[in-house]
Biotite code that builds the C-alpha atoms (Angstrom):
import biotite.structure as struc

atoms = struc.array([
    struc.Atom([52.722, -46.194, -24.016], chain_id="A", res_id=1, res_name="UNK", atom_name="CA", element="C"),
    struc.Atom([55.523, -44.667, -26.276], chain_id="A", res_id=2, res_name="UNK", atom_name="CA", element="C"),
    struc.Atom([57.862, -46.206, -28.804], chain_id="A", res_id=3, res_name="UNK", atom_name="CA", element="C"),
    struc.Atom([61.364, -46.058, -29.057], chain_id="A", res_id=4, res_name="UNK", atom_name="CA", element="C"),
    struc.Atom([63.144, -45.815, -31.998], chain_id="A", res_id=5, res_name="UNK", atom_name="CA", element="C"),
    struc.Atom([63.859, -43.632, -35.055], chain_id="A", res_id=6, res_name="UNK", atom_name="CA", element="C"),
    struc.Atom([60.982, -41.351, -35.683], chain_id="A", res_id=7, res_name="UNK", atom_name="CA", element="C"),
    struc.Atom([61.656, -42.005, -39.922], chain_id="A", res_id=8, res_name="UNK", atom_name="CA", element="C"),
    struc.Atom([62.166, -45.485, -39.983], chain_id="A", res_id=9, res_name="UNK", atom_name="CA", element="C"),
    struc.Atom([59.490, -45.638, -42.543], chain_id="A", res_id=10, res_name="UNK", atom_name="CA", element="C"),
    struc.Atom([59.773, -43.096, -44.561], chain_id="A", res_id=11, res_name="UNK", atom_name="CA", element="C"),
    struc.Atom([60.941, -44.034, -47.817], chain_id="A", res_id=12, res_name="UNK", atom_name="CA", element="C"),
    struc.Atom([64.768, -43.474, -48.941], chain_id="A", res_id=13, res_name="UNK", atom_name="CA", element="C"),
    struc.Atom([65.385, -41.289, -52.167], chain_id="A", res_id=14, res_name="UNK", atom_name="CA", element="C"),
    struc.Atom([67.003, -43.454, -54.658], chain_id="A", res_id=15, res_name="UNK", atom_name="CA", element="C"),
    struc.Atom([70.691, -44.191, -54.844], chain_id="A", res_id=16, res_name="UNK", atom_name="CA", element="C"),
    struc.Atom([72.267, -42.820, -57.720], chain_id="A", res_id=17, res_name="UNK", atom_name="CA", element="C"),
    struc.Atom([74.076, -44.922, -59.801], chain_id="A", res_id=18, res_name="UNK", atom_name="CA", element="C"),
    struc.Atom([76.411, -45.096, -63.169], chain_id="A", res_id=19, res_name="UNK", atom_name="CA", element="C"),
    struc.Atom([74.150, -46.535, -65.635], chain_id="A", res_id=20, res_name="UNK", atom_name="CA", element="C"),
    struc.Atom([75.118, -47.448, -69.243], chain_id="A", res_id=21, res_name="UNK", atom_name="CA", element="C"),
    struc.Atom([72.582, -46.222, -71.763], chain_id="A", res_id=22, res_name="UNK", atom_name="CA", element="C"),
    struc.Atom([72.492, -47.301, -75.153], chain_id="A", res_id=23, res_name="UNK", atom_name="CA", element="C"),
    struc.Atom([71.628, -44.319, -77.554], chain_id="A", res_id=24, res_name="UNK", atom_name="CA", element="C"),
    struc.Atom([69.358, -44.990, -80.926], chain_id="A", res_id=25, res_name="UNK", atom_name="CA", element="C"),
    struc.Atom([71.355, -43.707, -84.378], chain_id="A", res_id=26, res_name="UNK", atom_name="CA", element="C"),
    struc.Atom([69.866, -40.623, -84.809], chain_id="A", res_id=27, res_name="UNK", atom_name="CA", element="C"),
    struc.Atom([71.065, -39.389, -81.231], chain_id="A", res_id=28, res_name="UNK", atom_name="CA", element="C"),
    struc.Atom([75.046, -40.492, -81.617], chain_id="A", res_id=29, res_name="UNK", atom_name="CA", element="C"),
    struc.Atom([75.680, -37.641, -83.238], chain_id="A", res_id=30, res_name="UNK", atom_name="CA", element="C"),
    struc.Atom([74.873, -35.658, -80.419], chain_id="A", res_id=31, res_name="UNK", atom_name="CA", element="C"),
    struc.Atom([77.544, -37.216, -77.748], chain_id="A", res_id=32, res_name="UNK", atom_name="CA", element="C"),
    struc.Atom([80.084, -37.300, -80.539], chain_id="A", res_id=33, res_name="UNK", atom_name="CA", element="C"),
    struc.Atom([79.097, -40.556, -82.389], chain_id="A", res_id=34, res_name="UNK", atom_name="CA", element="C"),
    struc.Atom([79.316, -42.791, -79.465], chain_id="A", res_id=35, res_name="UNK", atom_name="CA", element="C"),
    struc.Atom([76.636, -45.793, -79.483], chain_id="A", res_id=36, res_name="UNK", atom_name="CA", element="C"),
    struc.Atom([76.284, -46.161, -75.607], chain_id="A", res_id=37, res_name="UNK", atom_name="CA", element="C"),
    struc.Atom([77.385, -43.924, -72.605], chain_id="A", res_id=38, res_name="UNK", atom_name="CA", element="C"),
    struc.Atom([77.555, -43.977, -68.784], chain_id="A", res_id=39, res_name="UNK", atom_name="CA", element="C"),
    struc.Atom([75.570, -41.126, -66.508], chain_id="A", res_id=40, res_name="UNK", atom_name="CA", element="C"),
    struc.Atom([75.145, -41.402, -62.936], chain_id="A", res_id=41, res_name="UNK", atom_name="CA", element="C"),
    struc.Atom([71.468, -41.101, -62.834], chain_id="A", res_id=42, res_name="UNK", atom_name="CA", element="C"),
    struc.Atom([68.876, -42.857, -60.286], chain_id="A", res_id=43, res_name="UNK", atom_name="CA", element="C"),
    struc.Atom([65.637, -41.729, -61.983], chain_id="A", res_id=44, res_name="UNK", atom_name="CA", element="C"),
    struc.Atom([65.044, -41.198, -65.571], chain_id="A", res_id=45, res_name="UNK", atom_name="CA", element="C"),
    struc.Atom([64.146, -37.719, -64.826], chain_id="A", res_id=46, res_name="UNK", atom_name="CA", element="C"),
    struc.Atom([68.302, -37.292, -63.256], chain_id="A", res_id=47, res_name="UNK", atom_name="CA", element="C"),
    struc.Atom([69.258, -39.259, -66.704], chain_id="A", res_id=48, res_name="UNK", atom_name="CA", element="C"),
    struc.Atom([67.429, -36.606, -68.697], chain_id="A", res_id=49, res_name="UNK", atom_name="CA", element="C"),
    struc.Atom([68.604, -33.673, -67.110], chain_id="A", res_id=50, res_name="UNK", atom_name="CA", element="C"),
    struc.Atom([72.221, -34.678, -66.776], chain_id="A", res_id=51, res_name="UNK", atom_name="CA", element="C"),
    struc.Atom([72.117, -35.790, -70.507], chain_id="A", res_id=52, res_name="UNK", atom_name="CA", element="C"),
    struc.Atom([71.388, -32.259, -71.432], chain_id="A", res_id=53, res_name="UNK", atom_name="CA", element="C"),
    struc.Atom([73.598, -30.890, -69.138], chain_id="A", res_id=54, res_name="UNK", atom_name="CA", element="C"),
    struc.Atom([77.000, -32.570, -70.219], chain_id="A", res_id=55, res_name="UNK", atom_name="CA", element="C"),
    struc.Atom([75.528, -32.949, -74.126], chain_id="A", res_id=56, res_name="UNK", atom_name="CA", element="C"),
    struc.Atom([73.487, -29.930, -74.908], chain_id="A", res_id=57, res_name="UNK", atom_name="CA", element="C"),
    struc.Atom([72.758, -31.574, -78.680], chain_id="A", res_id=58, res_name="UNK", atom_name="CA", element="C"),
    struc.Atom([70.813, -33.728, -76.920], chain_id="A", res_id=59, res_name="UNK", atom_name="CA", element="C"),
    struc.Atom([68.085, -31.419, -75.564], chain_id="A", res_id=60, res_name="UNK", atom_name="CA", element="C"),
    struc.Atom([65.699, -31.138, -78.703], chain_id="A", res_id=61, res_name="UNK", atom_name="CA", element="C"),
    struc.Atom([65.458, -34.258, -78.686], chain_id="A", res_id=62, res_name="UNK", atom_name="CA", element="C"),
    struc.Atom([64.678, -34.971, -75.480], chain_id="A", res_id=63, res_name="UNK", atom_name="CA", element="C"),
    struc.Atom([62.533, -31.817, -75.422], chain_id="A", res_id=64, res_name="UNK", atom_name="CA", element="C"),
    struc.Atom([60.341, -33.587, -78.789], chain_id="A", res_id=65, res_name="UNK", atom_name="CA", element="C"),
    struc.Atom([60.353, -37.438, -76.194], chain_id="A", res_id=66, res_name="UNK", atom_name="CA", element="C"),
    struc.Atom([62.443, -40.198, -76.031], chain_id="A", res_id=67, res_name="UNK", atom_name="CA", element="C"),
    struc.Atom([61.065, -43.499, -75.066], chain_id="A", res_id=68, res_name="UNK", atom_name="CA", element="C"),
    struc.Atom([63.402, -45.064, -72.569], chain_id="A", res_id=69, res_name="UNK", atom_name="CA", element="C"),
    struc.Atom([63.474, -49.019, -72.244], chain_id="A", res_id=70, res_name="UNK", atom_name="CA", element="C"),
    struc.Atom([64.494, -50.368, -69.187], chain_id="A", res_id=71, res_name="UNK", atom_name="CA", element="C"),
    struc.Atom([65.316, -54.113, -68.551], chain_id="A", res_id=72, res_name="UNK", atom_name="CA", element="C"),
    struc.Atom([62.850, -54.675, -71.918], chain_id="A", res_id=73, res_name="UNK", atom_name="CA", element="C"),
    struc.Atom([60.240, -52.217, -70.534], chain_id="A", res_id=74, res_name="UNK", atom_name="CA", element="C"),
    struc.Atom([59.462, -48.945, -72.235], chain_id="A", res_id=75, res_name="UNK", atom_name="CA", element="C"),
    struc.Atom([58.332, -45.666, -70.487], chain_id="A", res_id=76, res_name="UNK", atom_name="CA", element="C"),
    struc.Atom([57.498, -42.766, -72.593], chain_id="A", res_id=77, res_name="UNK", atom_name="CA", element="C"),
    struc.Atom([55.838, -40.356, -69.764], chain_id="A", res_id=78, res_name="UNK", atom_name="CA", element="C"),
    struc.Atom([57.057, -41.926, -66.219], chain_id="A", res_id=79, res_name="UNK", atom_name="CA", element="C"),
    struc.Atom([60.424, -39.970, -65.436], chain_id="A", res_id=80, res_name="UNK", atom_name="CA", element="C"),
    struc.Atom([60.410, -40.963, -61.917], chain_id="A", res_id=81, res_name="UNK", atom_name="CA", element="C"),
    struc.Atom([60.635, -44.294, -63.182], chain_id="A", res_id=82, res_name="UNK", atom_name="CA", element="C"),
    struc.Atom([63.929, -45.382, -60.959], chain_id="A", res_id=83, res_name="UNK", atom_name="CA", element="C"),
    struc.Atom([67.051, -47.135, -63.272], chain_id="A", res_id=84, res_name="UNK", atom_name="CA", element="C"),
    struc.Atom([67.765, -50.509, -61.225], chain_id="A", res_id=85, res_name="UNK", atom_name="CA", element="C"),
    struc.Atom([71.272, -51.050, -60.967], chain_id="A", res_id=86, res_name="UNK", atom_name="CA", element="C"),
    struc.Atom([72.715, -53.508, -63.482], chain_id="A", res_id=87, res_name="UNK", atom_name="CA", element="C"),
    struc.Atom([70.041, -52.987, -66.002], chain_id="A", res_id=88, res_name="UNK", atom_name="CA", element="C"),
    struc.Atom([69.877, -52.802, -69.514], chain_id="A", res_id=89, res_name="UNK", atom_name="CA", element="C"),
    struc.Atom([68.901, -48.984, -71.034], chain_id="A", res_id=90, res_name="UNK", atom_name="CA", element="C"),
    struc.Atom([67.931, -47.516, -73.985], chain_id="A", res_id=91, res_name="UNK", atom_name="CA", element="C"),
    struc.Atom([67.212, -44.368, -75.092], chain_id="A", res_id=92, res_name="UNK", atom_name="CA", element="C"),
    struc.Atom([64.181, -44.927, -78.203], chain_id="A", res_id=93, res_name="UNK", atom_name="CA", element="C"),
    struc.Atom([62.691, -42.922, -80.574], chain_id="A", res_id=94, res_name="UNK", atom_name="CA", element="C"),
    struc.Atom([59.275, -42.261, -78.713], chain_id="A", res_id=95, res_name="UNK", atom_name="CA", element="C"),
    struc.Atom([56.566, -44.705, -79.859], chain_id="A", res_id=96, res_name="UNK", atom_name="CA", element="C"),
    struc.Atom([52.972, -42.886, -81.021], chain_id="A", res_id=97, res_name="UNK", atom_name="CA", element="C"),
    struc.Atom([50.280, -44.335, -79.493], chain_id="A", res_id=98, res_name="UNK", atom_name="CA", element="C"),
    struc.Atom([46.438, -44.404, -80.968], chain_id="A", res_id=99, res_name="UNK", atom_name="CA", element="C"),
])
C-alpha cells in the first residue's frame, strides 16, 4: 500500500520571523543611542542576538559577558533557540548568577 501526499508534511517549520519589541535594561541604552526599548525582526533569541550586534555593535560585549532575556515573565539565560512568540513581552536582563 502507498500513501499519497506530501512527503514533509511532518517535518517541523523553521520559525517565522517576526518584529519584536525588546525592552533594554539601563546599562545597555547607551549602546542603541539611549533608547529604552527597540524593535528587531528576530524569531529565536539566537536571530535577536546576532542582529542586535549587527545593527548596534556597542552591544556585543555585553552580550558576549550574557544577557538574561525574559520572555512573557520567563527568563532564559542559556536557551537561544528559545523562539520569541509573537505579541510577547521582552526584555533584555542583566544575567542572573546562579549557585
Amino acid at each position: 500500500m502507498r500513501l499519497k501526499g506530501k512527503r514533509n508534511q511532518l517535518a517541523k517549520k523553521p520559525p517565522e520571523t517576526q518584529l519584536a519589541k525588546v525592552q533594554l535594561w539601563g546599562a545597555l541604552r547607551p549602546s542603541v543611542g539611549g533608547a529604552a526599548s527597540i524593535t528587531i525582526e528576530a524569531s529565536t533569541i539566537r536571530e535577536l542576538f546576532r542582529k542586535l550586534e549587527e545593527q548596534h555593535p556597542l552591544m556585543q560585549p555585553f552580550i558576549e559577558e550574557g544577557i538574561s532575556v525574559s520572555i512573557d515573565g520567563v527568563i532564559y539565560q542559556d536557551d537561544w533557540s528559545q523562539q520569541l512568540p509573537p505579541d510577547s513581552e521582552i526584555y533584555l536582563l542583566p544575567r542572573i548568577a546562579g549557585g
